[in-house]
N, C-alpha and C positions, 0 to 999 in steps of 0.2 A: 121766686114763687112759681109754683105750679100753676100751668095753664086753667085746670079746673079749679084753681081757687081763687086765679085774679078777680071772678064776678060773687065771691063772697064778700060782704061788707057787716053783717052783724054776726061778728068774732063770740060772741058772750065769754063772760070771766072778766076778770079786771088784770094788768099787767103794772109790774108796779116796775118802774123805767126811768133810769135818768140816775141823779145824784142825792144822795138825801145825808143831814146831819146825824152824828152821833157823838153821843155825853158816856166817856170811861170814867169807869170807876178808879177814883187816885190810888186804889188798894189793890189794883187787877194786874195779872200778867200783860193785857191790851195797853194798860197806862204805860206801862215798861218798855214796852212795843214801840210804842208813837210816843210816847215823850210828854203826852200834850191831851188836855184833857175833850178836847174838840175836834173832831175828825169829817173828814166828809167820805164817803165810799159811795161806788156805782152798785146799783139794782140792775135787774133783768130779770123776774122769773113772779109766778102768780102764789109763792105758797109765803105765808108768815106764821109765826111761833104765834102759838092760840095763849094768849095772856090768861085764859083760866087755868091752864095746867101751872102757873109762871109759881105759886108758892109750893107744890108738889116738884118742880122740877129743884127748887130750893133747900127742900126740905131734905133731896135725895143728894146731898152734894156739888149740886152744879150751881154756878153763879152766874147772873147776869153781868154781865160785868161794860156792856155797853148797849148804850136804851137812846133809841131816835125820840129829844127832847120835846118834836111837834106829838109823834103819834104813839109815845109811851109802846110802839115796838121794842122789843130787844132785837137787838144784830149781831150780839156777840154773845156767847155763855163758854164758861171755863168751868171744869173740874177741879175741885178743892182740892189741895195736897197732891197734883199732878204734876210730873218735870215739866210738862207741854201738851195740855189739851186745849183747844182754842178751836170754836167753831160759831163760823159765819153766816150769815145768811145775806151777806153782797158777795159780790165777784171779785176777791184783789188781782186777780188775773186779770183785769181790767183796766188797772192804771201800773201793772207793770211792763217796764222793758226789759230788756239783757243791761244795757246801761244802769237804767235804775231799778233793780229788783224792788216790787213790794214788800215795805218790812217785816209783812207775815211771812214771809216766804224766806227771807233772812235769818228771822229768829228761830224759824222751826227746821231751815237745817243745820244752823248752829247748835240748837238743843239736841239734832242727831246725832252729831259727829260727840261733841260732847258726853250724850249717853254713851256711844261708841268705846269711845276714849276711857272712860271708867268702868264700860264693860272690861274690855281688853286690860287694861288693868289689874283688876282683881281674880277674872276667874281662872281658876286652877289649870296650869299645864302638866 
């Protein structure tokens, strides 16, 4: 912390911090993911998905595809008909090591080398 800021004490904003649940959807890339329809992932950061856009962003192809069952947040949304779009709003860089990579981090450069691999494949030499 900076010196000028140790005698700050009213931060304003709220931080949303710590661990919190999340309910996949059985039909989701994320299911696929984890295995398991119950997850828990670490927070850090003050922004959340504004649940009024949440049937607009449905309508336009993306799916919720993982919803924190206390605060009806979404944490996860996927693009329909995508080899690999998955996008978070926790940290999995948070409960990964080199030892145990997180499995988003697993899957998504399995899904690279894979596009790779059928790129190289097919296109014209």
């Amino acid at each position: 912390m900076m010196a000028e800021q140790k005698k700050i004490t009213a931060k304003g904003g709220t931080m949303r911090l710590g661990v919190y649940p999340c309910r996949l959807d059985p039909h989701s890339k994320a299911f696929e993911i984890y295995g398991r329809e119950m997850i828990t992932e670490r927070h850090r950061h003050r922004y959340e998905f504004n649940n009024r856009y949440r049937k607009l962003f449905q309508e336009s192809q993306m799916v919720a595809s993982g919803v924190n069952p206390e605060s009806d947040l979404i944490e996860i949304f996927e693009l329909k008909d995508h080899p690999w779009f998955v996008g978070v709003q926790f940290h999995p860089e948070l409960k990964s090591t080199v030892e145990n990579p997180h499995p988003l981090f697993v899957h998504f450069v399995r899904a690279a080398l894979e596009y790779r691999q059928q790129f190289e494949t097919t296109r014209i030499r």
